[in-house]
PDB file of N, CA, C and O in Angstrom:
ATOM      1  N   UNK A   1      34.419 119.957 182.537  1.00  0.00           N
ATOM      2  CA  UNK A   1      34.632 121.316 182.985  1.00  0.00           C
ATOM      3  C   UNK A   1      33.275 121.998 183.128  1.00  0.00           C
ATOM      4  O   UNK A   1      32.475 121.675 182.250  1.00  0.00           O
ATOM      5  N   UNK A   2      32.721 123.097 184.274  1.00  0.00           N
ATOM      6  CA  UNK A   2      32.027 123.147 184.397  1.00  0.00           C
ATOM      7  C   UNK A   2      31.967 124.430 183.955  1.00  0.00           C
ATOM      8  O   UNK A   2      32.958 125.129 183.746  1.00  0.00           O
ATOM      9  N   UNK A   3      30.542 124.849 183.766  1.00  0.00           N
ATOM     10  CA  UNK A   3      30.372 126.718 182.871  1.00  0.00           C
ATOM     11  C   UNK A   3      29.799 127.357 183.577  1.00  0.00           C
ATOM     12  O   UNK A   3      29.036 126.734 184.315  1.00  0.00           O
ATOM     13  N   UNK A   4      29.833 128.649 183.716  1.00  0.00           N
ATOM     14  CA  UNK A   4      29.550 129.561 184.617  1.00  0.00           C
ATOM     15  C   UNK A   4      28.376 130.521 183.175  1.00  0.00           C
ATOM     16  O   UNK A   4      28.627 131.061 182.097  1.00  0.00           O
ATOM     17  N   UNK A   5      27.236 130.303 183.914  1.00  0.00           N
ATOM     18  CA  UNK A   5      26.355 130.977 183.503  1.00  0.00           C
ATOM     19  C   UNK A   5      26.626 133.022 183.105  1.00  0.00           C
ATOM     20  O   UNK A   5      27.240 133.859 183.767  1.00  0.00           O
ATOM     21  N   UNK A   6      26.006 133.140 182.043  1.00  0.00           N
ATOM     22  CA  UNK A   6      26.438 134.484 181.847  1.00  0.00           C
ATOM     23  C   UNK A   6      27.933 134.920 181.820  1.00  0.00           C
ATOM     24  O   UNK A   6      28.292 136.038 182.189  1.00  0.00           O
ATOM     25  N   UNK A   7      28.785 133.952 181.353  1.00  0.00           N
ATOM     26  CA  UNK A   7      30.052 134.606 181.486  1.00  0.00           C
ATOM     27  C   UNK A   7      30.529 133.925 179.811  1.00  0.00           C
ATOM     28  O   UNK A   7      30.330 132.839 179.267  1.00  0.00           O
ATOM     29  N   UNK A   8      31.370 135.433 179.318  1.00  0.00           N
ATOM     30  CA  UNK A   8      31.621 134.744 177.989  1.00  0.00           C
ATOM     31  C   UNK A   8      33.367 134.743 177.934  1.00  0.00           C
ATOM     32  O   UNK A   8      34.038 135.266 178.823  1.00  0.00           O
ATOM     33  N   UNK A   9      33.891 134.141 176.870  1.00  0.00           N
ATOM     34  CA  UNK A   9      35.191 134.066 176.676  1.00  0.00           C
ATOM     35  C   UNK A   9      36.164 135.601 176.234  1.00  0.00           C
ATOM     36  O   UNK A   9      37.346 135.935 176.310  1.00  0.00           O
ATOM     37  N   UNK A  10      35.412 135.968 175.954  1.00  0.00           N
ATOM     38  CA  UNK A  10      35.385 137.907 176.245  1.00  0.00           C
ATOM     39  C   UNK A  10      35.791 138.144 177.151  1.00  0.00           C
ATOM     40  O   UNK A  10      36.937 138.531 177.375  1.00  0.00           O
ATOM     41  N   UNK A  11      34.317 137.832 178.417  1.00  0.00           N
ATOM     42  CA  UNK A  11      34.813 138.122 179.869  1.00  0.00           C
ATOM     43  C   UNK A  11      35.885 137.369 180.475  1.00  0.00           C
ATOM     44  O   UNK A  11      36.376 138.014 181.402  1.00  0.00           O
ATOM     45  N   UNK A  12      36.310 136.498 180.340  1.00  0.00           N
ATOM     46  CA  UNK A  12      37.325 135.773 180.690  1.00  0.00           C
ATOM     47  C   UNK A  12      38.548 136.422 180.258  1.00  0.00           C
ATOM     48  O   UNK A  12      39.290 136.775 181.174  1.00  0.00           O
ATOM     49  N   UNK A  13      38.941 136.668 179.034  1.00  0.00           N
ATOM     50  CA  UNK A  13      40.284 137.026 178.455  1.00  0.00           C
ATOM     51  C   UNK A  13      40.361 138.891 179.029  1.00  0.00           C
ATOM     52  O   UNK A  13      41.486 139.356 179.214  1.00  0.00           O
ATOM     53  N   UNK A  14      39.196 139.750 179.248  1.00  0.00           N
ATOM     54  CA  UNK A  14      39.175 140.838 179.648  1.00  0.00           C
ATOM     55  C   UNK A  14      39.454 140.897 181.324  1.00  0.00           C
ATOM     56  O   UNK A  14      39.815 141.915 181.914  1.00  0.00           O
ATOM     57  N   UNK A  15      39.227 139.698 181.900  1.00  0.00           N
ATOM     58  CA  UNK A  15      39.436 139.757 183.331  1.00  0.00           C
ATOM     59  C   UNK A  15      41.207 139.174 183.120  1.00  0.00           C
ATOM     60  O   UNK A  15      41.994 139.387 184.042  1.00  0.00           O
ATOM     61  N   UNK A  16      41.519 138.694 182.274  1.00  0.00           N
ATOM     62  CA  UNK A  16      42.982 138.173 182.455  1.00  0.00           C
ATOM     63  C   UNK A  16      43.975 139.305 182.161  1.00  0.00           C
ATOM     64  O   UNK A  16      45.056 139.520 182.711  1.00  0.00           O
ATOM     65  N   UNK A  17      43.124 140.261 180.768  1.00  0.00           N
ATOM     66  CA  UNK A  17      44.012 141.468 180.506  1.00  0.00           C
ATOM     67  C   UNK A  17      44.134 142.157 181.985  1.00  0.00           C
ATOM     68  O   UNK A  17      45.177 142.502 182.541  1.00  0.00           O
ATOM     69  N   UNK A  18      43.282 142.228 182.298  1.00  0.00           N
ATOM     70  CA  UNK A  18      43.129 143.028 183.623  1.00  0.00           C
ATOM     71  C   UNK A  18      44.104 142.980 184.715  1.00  0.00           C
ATOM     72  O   UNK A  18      44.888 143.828 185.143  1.00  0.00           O
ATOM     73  N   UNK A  19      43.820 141.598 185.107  1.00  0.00           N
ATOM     74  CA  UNK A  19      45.125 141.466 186.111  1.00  0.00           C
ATOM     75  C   UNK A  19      46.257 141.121 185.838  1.00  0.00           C
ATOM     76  O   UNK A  19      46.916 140.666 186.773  1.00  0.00           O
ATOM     77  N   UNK A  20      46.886 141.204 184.507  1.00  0.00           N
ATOM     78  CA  UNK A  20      48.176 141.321 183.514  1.00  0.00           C
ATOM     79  C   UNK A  20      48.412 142.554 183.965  1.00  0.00           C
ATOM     80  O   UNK A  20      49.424 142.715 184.647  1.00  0.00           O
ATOM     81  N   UNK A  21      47.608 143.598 183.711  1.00  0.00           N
ATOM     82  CA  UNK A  21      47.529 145.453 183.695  1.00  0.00           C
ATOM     83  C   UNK A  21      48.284 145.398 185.351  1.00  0.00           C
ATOM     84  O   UNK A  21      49.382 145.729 185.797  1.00  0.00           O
ATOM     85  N   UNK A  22      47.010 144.785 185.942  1.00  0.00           N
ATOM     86  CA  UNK A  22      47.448 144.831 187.824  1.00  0.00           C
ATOM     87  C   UNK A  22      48.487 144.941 188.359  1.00  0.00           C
ATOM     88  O   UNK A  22      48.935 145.738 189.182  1.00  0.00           O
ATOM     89  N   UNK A  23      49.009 143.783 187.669  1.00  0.00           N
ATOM     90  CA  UNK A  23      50.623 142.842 188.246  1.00  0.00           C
ATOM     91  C   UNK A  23      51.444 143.992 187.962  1.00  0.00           C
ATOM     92  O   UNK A  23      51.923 144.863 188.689  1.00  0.00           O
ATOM     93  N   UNK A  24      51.502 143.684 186.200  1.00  0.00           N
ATOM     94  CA  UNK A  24      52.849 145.288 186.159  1.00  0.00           C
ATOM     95  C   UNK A  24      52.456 146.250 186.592  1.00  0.00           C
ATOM     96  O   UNK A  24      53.313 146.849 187.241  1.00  0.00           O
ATOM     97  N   UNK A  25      51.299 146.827 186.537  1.00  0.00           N
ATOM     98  CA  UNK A  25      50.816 148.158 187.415  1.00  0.00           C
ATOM     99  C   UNK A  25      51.647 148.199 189.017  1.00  0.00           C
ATOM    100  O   UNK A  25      52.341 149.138 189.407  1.00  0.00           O
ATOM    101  N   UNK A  26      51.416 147.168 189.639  1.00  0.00           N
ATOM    102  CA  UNK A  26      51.637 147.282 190.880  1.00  0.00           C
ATOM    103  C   UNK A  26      53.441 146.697 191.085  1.00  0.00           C
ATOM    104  O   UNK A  26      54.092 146.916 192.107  1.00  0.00           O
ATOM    105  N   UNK A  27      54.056 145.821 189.667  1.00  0.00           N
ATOM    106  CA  UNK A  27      55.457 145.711 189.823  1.00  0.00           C
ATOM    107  C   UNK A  27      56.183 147.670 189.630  1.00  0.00           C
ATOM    108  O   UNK A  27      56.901 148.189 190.485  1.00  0.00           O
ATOM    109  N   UNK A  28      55.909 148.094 188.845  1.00  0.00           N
ATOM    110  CA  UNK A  28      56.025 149.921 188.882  1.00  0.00           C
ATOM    111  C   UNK A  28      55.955 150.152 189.895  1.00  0.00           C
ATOM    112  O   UNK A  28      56.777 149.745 190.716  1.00  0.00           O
ATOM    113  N   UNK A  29      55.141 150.744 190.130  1.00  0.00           N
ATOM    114  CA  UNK A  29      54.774 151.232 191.304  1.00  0.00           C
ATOM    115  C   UNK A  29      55.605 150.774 192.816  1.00  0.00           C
ATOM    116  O   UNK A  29      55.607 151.624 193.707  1.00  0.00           O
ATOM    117  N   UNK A  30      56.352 149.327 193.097  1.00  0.00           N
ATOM    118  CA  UNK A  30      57.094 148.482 193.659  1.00  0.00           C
ATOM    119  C   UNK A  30      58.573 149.395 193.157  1.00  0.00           C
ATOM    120  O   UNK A  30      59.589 149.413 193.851  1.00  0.00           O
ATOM    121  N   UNK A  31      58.486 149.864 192.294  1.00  0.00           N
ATOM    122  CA  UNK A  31      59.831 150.548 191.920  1.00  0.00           C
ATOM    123  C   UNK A  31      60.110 151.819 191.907  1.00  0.00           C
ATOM    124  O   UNK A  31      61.204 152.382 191.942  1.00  0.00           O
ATOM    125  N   UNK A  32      58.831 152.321 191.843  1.00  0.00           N
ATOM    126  CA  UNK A  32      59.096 153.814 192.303  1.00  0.00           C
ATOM    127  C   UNK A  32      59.002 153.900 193.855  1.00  0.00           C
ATOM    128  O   UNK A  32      59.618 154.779 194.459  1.00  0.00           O
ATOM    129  N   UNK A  33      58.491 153.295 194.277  1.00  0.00           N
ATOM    130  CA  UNK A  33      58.449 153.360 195.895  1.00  0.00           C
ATOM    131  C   UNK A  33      59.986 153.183 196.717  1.00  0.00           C
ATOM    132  O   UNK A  33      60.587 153.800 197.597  1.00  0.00           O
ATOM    133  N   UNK A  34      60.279 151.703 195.696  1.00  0.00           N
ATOM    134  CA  UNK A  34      61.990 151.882 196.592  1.00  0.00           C
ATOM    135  C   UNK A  34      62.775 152.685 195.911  1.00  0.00           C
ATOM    136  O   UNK A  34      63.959 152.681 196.246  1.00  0.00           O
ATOM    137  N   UNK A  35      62.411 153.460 194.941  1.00  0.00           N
ATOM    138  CA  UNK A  35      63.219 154.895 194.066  1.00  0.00           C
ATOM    139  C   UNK A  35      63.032 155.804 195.027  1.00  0.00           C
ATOM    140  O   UNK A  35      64.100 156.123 195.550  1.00  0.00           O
ATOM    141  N   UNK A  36      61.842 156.495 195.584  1.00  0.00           N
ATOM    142  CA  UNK A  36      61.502 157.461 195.828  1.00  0.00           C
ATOM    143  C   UNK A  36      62.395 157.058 198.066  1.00  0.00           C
ATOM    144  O   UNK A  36      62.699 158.039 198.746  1.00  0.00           O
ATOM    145  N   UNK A  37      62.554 155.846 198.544  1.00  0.00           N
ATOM    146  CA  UNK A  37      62.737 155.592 199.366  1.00  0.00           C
ATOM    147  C   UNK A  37      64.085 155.717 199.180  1.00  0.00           C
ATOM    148  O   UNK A  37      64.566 156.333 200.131  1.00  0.00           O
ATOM    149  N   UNK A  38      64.962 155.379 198.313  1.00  0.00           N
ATOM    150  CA  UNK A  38      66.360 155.864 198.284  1.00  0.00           C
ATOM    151  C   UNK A  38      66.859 157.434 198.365  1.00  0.00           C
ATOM    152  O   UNK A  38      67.741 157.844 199.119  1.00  0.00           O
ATOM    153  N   UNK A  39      66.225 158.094 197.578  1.00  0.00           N
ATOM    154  CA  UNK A  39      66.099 159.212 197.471  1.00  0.00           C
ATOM    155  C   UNK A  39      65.470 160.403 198.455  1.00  0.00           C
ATOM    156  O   UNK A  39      65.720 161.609 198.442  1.00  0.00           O
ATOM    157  N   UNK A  40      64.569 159.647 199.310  1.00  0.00           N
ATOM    158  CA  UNK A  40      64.772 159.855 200.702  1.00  0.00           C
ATOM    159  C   UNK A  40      65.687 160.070 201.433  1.00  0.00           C
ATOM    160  O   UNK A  40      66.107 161.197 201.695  1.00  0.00           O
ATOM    161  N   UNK A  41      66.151 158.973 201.888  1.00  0.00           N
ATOM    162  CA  UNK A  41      67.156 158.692 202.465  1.00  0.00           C
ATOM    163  C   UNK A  41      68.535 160.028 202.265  1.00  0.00           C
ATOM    164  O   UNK A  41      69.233 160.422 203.199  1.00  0.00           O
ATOM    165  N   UNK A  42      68.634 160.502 200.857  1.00  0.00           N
ATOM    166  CA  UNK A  42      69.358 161.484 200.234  1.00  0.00           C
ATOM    167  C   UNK A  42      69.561 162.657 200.604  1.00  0.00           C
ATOM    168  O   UNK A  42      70.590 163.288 200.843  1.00  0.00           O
ATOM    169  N   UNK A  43      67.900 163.036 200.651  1.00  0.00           N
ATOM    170  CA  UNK A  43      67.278 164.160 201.037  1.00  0.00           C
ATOM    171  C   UNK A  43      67.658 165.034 202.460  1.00  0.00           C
ATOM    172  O   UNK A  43      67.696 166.261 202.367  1.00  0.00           O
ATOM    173  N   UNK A  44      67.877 164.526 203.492  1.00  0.00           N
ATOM    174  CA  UNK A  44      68.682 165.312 204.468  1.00  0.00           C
ATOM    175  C   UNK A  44      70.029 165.688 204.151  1.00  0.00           C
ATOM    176  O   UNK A  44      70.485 166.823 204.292  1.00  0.00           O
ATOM    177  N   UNK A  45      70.741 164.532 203.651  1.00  0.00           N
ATOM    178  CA  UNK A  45      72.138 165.020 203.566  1.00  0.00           C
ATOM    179  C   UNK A  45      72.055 166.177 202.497  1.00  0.00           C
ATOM    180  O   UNK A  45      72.421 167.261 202.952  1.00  0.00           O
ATOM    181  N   UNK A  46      71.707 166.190 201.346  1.00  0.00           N
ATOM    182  CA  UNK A  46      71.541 167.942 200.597  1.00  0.00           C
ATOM    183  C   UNK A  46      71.062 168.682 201.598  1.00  0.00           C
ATOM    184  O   UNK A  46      71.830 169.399 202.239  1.00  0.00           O
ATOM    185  N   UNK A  47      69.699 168.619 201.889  1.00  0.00           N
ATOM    186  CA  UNK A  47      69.776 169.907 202.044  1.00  0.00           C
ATOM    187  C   UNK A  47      70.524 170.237 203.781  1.00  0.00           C
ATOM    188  O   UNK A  47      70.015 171.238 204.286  1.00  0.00           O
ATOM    189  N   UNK A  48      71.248 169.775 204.386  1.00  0.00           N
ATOM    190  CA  UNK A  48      72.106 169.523 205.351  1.00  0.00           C
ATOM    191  C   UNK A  48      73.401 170.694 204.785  1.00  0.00           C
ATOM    192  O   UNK A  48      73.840 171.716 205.312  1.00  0.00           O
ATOM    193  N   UNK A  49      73.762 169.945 203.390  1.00  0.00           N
ATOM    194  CA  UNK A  49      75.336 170.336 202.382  1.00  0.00           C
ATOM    195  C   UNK A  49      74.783 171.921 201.914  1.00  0.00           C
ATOM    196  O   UNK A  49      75.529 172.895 202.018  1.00  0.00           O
ATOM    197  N   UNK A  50      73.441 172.023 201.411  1.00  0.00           N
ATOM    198  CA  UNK A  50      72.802 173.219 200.840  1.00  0.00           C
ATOM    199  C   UNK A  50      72.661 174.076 201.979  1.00  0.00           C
ATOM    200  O   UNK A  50      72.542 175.199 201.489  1.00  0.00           O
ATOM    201  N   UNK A  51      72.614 174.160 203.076  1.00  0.00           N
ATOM    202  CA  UNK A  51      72.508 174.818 204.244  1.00  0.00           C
ATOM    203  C   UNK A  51      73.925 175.260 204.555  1.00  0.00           C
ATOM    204  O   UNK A  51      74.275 176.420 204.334  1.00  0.00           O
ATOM    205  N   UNK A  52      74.803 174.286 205.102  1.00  0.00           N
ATOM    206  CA  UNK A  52      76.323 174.901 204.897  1.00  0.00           C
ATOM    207  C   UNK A  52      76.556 175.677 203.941  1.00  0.00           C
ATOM    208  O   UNK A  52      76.712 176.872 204.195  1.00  0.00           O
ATOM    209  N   UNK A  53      76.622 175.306 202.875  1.00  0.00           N
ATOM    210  CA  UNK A  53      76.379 176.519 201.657  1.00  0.00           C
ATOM    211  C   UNK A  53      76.222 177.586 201.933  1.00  0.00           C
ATOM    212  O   UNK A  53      77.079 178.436 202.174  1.00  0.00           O
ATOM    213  N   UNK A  54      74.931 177.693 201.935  1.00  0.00           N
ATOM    214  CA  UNK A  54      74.370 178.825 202.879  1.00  0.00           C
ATOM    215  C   UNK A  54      74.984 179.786 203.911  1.00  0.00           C
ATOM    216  O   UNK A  54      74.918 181.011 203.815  1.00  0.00           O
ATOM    217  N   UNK A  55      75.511 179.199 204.785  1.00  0.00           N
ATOM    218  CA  UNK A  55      76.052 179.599 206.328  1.00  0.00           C
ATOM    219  C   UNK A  55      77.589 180.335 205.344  1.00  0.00           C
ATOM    220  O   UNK A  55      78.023 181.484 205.268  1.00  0.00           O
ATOM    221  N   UNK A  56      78.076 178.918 204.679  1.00  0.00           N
ATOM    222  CA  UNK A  56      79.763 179.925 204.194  1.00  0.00           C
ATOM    223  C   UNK A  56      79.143 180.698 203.443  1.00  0.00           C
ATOM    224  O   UNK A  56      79.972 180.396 202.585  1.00  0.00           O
ATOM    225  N   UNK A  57      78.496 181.399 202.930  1.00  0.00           N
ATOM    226  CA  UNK A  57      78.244 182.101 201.845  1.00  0.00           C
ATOM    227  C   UNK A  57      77.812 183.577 202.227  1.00  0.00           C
ATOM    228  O   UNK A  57      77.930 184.599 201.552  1.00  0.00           O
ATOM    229  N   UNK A  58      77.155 183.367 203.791  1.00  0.00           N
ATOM    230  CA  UNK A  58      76.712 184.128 204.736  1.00  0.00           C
ATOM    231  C   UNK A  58      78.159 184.854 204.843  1.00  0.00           C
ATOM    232  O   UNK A  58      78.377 185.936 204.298  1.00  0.00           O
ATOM    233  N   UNK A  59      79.325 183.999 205.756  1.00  0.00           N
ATOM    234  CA  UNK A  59      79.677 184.085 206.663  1.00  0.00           C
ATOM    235  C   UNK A  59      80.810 184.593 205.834  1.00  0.00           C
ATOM    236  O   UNK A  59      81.360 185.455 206.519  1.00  0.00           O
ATOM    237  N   UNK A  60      81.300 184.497 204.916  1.00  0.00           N
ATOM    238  CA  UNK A  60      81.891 185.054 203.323  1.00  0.00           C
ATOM    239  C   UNK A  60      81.420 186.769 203.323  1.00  0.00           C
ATOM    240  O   UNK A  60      82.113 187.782 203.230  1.00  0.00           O
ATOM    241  N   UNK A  61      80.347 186.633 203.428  1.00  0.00           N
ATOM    242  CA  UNK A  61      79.953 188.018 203.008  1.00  0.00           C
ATOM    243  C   UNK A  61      80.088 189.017 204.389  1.00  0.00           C
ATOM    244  O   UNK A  61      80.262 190.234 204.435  1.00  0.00           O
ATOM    245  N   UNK A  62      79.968 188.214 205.285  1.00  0.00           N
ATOM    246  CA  UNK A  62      80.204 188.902 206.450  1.00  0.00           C
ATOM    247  C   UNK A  62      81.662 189.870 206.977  1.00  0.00           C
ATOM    248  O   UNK A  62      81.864 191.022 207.360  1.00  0.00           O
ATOM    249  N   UNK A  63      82.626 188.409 206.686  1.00  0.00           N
ATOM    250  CA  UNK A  63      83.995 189.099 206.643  1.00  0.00           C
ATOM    251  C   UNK A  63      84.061 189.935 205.416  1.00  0.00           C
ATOM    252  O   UNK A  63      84.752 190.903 205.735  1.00  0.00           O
ATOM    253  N   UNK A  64      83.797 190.022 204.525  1.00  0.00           N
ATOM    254  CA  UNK A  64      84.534 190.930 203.992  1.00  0.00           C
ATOM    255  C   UNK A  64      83.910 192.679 204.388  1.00  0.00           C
ATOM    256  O   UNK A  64      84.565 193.710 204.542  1.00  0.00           O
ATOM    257  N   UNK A  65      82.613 192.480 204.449  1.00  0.00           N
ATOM    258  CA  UNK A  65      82.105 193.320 205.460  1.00  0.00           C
ATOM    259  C   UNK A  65      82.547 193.937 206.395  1.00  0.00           C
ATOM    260  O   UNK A  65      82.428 195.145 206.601  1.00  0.00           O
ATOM    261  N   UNK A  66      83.167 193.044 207.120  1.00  0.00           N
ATOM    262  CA  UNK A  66      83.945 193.323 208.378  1.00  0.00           C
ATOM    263  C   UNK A  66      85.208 194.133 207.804  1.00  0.00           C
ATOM    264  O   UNK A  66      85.518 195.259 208.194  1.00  0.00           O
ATOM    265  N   UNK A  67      85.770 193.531 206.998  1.00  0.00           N
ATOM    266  CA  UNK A  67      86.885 194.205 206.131  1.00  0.00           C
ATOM    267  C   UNK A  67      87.161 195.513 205.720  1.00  0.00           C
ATOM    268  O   UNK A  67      88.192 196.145 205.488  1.00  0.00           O
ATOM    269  N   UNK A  68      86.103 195.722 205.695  1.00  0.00           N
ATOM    270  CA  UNK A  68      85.724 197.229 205.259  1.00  0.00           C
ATOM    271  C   UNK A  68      85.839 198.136 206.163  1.00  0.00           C
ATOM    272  O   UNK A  68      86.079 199.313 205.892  1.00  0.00           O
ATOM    273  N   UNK A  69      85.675 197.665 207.385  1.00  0.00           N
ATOM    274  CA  UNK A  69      85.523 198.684 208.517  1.00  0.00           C
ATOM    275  C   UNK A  69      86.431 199.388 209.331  1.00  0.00           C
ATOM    276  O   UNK A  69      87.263 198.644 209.849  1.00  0.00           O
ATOM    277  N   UNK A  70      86.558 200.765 209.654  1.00  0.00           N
ATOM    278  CA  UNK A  70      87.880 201.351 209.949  1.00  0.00           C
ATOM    279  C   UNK A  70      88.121 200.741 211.070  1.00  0.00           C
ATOM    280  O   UNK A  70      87.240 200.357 211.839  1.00  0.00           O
ATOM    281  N   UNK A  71      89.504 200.589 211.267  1.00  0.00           N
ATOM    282  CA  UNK A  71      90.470 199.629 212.518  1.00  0.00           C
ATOM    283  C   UNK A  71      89.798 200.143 213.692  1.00  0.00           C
ATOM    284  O   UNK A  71      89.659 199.231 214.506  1.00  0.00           O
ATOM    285  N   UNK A  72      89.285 201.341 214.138  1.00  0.00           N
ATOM    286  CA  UNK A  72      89.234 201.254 215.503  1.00  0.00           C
ATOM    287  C   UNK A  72      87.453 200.921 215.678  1.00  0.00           C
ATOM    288  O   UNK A  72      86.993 200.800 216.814  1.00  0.00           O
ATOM    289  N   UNK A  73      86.822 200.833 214.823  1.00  0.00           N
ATOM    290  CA  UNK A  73      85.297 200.030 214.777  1.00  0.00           C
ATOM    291  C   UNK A  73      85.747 198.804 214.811  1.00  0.00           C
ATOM    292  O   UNK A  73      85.303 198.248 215.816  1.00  0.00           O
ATOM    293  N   UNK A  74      86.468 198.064 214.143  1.00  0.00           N
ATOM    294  CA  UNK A  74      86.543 196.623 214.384  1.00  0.00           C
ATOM    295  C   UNK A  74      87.199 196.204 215.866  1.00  0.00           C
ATOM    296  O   UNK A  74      87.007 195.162 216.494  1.00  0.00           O
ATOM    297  N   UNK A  75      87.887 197.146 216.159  1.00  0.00           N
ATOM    298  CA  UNK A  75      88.537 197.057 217.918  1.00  0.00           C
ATOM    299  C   UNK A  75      87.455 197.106 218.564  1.00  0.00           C
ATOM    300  O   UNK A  75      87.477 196.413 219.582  1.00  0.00           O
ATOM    301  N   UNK A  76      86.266 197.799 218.320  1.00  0.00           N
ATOM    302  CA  UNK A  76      85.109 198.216 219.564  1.00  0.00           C
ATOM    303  C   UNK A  76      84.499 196.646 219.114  1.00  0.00           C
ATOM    304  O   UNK A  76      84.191 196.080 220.163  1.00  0.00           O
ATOM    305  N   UNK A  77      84.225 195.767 217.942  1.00  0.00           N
ATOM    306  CA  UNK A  77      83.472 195.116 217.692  1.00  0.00           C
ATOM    307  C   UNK A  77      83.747 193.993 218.405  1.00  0.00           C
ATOM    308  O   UNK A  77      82.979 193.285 219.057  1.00  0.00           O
ATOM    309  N   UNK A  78      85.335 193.860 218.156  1.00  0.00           N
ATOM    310  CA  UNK A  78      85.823 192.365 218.774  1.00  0.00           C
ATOM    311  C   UNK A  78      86.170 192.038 220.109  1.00  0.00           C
ATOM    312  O   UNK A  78      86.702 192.945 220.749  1.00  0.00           O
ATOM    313  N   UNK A  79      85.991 190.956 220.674  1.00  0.00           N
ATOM    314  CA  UNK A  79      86.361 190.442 221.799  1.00  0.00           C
ATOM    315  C   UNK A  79      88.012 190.811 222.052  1.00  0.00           C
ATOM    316  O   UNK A  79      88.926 190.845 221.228  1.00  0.00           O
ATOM    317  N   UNK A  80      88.023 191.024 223.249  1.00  0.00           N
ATOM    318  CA  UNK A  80      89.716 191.455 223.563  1.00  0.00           C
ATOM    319  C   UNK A  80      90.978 190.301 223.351  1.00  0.00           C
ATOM    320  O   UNK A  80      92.103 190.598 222.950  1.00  0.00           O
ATOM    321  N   UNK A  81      90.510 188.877 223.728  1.00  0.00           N
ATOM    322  CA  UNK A  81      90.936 187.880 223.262  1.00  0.00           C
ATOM    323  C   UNK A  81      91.236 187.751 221.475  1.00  0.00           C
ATOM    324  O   UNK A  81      92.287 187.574 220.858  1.00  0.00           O
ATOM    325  N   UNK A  82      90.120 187.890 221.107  1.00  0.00           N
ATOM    326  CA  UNK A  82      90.293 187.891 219.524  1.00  0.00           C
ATOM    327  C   UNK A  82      91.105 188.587 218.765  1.00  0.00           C
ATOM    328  O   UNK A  82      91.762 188.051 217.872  1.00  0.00           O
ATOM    329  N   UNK A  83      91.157 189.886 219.037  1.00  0.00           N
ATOM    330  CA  UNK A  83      91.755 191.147 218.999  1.00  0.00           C
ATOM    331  C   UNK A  83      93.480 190.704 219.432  1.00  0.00           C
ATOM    332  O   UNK A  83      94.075 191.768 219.261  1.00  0.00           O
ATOM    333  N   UNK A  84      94.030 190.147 219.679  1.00  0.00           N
ATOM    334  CA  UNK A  84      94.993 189.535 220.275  1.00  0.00           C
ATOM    335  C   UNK A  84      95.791 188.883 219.211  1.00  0.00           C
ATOM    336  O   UNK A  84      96.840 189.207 218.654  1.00  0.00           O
ATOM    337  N   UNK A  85      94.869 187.714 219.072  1.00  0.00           N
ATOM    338  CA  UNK A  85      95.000 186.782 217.927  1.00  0.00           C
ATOM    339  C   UNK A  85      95.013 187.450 216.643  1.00  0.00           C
ATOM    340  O   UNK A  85      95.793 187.042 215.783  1.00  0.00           O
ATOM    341  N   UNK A  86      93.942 188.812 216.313  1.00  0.00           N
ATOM    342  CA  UNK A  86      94.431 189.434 215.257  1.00  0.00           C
ATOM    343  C   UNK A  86      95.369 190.045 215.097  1.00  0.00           C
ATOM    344  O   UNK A  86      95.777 190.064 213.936  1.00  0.00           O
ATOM    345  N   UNK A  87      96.070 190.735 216.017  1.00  0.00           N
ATOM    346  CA  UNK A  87      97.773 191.146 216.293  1.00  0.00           C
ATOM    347  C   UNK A  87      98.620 190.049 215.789  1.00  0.00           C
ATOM    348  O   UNK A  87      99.525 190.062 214.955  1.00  0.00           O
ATOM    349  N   UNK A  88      98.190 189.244 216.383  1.00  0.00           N
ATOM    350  CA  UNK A  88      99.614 188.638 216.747  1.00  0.00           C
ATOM    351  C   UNK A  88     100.346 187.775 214.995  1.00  0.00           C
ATOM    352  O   UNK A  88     101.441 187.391 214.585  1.00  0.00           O
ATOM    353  N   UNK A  89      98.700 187.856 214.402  1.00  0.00           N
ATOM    354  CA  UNK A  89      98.187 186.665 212.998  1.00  0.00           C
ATOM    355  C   UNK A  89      98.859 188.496 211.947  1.00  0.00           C
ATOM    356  O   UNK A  89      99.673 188.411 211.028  1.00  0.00           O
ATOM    357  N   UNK A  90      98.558 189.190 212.183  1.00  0.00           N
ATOM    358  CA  UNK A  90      99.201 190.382 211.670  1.00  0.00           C
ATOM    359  C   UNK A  90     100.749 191.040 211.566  1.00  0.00           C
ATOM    360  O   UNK A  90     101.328 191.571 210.618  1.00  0.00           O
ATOM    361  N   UNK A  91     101.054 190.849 212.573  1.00  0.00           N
ATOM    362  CA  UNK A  91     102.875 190.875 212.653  1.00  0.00           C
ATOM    363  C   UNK A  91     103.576 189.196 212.200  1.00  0.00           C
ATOM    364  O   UNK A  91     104.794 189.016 212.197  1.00  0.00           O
TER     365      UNK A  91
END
């Protein structure tokens, strides 16, 4: 076996800790990547669901808003068609 000048069994077992450290260092890291890539993937559909949210929560506050308002303001507000359908959903 041949010896490599200036190198001690120190340096040898410190270069092995090393790329022991590497391997699992870089097996982690291999796992947060396809963690963080699933979770991706996730990420539109919330905030997609958190946005609807949003919109009914809007659109919630709107009608009842609307609710409030004396009958012949909500006649000027609504479409004549609509206005129809609210009759008719009323009797």
């Amino acid at each position: 076996m041949g010896t490599v000048k200036n190198v001690t069994i120190e340096d040898i077992e410190n270069l092995k800790k090393t790329a022991d450290m590497y391997h699992r260092t870089q097996d982690e890291l291999d796992r947060a990547l396809a963690s963080y890539e699933r979770i991706k993937q996730h990420a539109p559909n919330i905030e997609a669901h958190l946005e609807q949210q949003r919109d009914k929560k809007r659109l919630e506050q709107l009608e009842k808003a609307f609710d409030k308002l004396p009958a012949e303001v909500k006649e000027n507000l609504l479409p004549s068609q609509i206005q129809e359908t609210e009759i008719s959903r009323e009797r």
